[in-house]
C-alpha positions in Angstrom: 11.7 -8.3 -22.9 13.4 -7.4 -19.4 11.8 -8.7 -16.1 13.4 -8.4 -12.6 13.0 -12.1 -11.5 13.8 -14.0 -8.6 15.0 -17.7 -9.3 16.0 -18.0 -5.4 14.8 -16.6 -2.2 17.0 -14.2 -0.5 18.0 -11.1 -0.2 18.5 -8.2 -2.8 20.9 -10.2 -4.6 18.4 -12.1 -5.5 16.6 -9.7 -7.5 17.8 -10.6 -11.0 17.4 -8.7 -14.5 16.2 -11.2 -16.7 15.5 -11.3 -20.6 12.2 -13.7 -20.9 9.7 -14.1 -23.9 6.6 -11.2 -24.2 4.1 -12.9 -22.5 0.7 -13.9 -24.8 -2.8 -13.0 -23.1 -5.0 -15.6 -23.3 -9.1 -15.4 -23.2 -9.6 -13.1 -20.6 -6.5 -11.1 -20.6 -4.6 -8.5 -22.0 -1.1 -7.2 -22.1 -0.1 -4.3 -20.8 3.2 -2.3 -21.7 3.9 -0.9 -18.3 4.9 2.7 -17.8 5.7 2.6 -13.9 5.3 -0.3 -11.3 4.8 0.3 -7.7 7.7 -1.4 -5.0 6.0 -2.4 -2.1 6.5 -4.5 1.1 4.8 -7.5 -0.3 7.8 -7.7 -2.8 10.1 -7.9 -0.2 8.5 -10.8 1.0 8.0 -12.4 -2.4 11.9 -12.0 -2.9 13.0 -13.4 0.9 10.3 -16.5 0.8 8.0 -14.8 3.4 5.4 -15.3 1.4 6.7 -18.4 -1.1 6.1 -18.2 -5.1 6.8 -20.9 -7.8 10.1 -20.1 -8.8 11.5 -18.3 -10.9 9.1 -15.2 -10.4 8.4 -12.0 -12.1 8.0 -9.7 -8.5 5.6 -6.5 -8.4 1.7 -6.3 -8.1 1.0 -3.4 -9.5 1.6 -1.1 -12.1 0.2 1.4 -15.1 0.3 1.6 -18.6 -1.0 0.8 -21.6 -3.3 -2.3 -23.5 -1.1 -3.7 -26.2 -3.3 -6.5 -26.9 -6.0 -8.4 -25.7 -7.1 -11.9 -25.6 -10.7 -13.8 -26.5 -13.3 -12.4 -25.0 -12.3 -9.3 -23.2 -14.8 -6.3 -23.1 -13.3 -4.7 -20.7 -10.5 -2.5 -22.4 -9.0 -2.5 -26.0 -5.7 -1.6 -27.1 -4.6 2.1 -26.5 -6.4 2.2 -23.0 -4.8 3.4 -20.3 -4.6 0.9 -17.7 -3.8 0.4 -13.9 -4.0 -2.6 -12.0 -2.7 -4.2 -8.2 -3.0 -8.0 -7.1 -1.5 -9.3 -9.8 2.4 -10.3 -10.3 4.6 -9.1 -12.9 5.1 -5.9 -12.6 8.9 -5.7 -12.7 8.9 -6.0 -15.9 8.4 -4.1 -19.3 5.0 -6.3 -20.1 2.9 -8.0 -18.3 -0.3 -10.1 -18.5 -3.5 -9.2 -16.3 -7.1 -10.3 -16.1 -9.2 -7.9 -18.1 -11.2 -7.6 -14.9 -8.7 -6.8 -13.2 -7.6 -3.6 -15.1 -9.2 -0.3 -14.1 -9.7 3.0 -17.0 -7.2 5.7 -16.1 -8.1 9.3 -17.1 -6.1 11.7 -19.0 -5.8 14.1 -15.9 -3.8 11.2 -14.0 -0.5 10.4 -14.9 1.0 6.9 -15.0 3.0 7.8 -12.0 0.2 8.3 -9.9 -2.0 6.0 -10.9 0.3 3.2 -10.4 0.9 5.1 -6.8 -2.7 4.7 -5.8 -3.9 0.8 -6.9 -2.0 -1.2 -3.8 -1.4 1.5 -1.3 -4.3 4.0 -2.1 -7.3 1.3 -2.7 -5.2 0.1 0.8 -6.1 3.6 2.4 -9.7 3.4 1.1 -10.3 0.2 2.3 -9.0 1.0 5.6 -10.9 4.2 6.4 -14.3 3.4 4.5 -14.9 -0.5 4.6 -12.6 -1.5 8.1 -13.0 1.4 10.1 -16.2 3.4 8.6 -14.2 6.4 10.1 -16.9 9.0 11.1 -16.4 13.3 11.8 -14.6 13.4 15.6 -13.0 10.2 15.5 -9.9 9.7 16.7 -7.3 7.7 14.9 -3.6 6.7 14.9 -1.1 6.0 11.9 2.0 4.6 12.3 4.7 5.3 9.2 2.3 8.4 8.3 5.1 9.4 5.7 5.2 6.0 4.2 3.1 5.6 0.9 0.1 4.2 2.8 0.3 6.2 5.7 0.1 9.8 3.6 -2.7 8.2 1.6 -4.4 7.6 4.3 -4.1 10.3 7.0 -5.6 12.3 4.1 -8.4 10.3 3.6 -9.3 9.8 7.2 -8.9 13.9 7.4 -11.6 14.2 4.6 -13.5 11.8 6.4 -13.5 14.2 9.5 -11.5 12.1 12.0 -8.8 13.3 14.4 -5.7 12.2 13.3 -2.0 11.5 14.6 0.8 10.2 13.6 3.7 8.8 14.0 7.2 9.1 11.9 11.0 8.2 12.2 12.4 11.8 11.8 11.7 15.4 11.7 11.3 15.9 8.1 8.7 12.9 7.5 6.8 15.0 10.2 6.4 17.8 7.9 5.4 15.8 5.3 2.6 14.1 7.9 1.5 17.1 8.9 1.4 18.7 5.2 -1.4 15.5 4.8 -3.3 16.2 7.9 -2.2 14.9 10.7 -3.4 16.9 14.1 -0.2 16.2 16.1 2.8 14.0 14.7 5.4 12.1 17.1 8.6 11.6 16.3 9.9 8.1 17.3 11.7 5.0 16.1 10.8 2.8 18.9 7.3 4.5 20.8 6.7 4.3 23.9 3.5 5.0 25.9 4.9 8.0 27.6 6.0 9.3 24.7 2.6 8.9 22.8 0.8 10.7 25.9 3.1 13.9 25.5 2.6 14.0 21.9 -0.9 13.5 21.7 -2.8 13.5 25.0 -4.0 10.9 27.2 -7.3 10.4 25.5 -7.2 7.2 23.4 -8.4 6.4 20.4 -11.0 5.1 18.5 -9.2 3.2 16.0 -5.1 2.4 15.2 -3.8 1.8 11.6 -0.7 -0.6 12.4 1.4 -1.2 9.7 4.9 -2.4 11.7 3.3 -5.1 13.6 5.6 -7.2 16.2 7.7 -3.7 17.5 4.4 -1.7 18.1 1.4 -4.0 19.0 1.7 -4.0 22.1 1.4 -0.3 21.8 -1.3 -0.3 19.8 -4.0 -2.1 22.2 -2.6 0.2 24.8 -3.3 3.2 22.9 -7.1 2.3 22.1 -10.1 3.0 24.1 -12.9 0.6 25.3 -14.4 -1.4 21.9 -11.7 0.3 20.1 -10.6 -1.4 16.7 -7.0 -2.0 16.0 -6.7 -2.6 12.1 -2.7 -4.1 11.5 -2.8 -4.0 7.8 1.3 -4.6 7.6 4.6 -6.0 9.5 7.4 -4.3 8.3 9.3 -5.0 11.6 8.0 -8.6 11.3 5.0 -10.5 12.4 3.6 -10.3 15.4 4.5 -12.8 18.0 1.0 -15.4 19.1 -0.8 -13.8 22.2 -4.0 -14.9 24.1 -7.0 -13.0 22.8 -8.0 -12.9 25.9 -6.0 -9.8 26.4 -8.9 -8.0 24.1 -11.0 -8.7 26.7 -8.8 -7.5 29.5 -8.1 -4.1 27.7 -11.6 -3.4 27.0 -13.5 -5.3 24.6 -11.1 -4.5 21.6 -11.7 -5.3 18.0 -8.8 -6.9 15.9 -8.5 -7.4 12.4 -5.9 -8.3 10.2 -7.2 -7.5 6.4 -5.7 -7.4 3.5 -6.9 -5.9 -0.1 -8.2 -8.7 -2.1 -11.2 -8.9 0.4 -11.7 -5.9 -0.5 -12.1 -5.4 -4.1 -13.8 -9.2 -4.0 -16.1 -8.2 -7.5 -15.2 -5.5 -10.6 -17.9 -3.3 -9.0 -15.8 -2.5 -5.8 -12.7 -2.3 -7.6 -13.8 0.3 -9.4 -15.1 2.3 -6.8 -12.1 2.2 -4.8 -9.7 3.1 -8.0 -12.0 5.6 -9.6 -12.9 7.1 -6.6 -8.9 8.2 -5.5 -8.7 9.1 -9.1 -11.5 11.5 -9.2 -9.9 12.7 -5.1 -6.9 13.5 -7.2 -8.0 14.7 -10.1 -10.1 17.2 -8.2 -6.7 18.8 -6.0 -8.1 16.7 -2.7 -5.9 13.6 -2.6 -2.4 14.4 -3.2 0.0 11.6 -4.1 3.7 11.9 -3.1 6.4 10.5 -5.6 9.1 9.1 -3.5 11.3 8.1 -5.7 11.3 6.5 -8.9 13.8 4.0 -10.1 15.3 2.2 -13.0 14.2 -1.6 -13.8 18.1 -2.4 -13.3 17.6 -0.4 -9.8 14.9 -2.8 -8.3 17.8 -3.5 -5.8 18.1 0.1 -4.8 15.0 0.5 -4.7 14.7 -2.9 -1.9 17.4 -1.4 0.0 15.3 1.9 0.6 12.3 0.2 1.5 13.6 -2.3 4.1 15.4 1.1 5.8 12.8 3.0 5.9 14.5 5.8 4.2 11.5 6.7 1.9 8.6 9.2 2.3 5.6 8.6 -0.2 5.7 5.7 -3.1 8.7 4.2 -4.9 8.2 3.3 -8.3 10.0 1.7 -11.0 9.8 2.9 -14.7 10.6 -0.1 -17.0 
């Protein structure tokens, strides 16, 4: 079968299309033929050593599809089910192998697409508004990329949730598409700046900031929040944030940081499914809607980098092997 692997890190060069055995589930597991994978930042990282792997790797952690076959023991799903998954590697590929447990039931009135859309970036979203921030009606939050995949995902949820919310985008048209998913007021900025933030949305600060560019706007970010105010940098696409003395919490007003990430979020097969099934059924229903960047060809996985690391993408990039 193909596989987009990388044998060195690097840049997209790296990215390799690869022709490697079908992998065999063992007990526990169950192959999936994959009918789109999701391209996320973590990929990026995985290819350029960020975040090191055993070499050579099969990159992407997430996709949909179907059970092929299934190994000793599994209950979970049988072959012909409609699967989705995140958190586990091998995506970029036409078959991969995944922990039964780790497979959630897609329904008929969600396509592939979407549900691939939704594992990393919309159980991200959930996470975020439900579990990190418990957002609650009057709230006022911040989102930074709010036309990215996360950023759409979750200025709608935090909307359904009540909250206030702002955000902010790199040009004119990713504001319409922030707006079009609930966001109050939208600034338009590559590079924020404080005054800026204050003309766009008011002085009044806010109760909680979803960072997902890290070193470029924290700064910002503890500027922008109010007394106990949370500060939730789930991402660094501009790179990680430099060390700082957390004493500056204290000098800004008691703030709360966390830096979380999804597997301590989905930590049994109980919240998984939560998460998943519940942004199925939001979507299913006509109250979460999941934006299709663009969707790419296996051999394209370089293309498909490129986009990413500009920032020339609104919504979810997917690959269809």
């Amino acid at each position: 079968m193909r596989a987009i692997r990388v044998h060195q890190p690097g840049g997209r060069e790296a990215l390799r299309l690869d022709q490697i055995p079908e992998p065999e589930p063992g007990a526990g597991e169950a192959r999936v033929a994959i009918e789109a994978a999701g391209v996320n930042f973590i990929d990026v990282y995985h290819r350029n050593g960020w975040y090191p792997l055993p070499l050579p790797a099969t990159l992407g952690i997430e996709a949909a599809g179907r059970v092929v076959a299934c190994g000793e023991g599994v209950t979970e799903v049988r072959p012909g089910d409609r699967v989705a998954y995140a958190m586990t590697r091998g995506g970029y590929a036409e078959q991969a192998v995944v922990a039964a447990a780790h497979l959630v039931p897609v329904p008929e009135a969600v396509p592939s697409s979407v549900a691939a859309a939704l594992m990393t970036q919309g159980m991200t979203a959930h996470y975020l508004v439900e579990s990190v921030a418990s957002l609650n009606p009057g709230q006022r939050c911040l989102v930074y990329a709010a036309a990215g995949g996360v950023g759409l995902l979750l200025s709608q949820l935090a909307r359904l949730r009540g909250a206030h919310v702002c955000g902010v985008v790199s040009t004119e048209e990713k504001a319409l598409l922030a707006t079009e998913a609930g966001a109050h007021q939208v600034l338009v900025s590559r590079q924020p700046t404080r005054e800026e933030a204050d003309r766009a949305f008011g002085t009044e600060l806010f109760d909680v900031v979803f960072d997902s560019v890290g070193r470029s706007t924290f700064d910002l970010s503890l500027d922008l929040l109010r007394p106990r105010g949370l500060l939730a940098l789930f991402g660094q696409s501009s790179g990680p944030v430099e060390a700082f003395d957390p004493q500056v919490l204290n000098q800004k007003g008691s703030l709360f940081l966390t830096r979380p990430t999804l597997q301590d979020f989905v930590q049994t097969r109980d919240e998984l499914l939560h998460r998943a099934t519940t942004l199925f059924e939001l979507h299913a229903g006509g109250e979460l809607r999941v934006r299709i960047g663009e969707e790419f060809a296996l051999e394209d996985a370089a293309e498909a980098h490129r986009r990413l690391e500009e920032r020339l993408t609104t919504g979810k990039l997917l690959l269809r092997p």
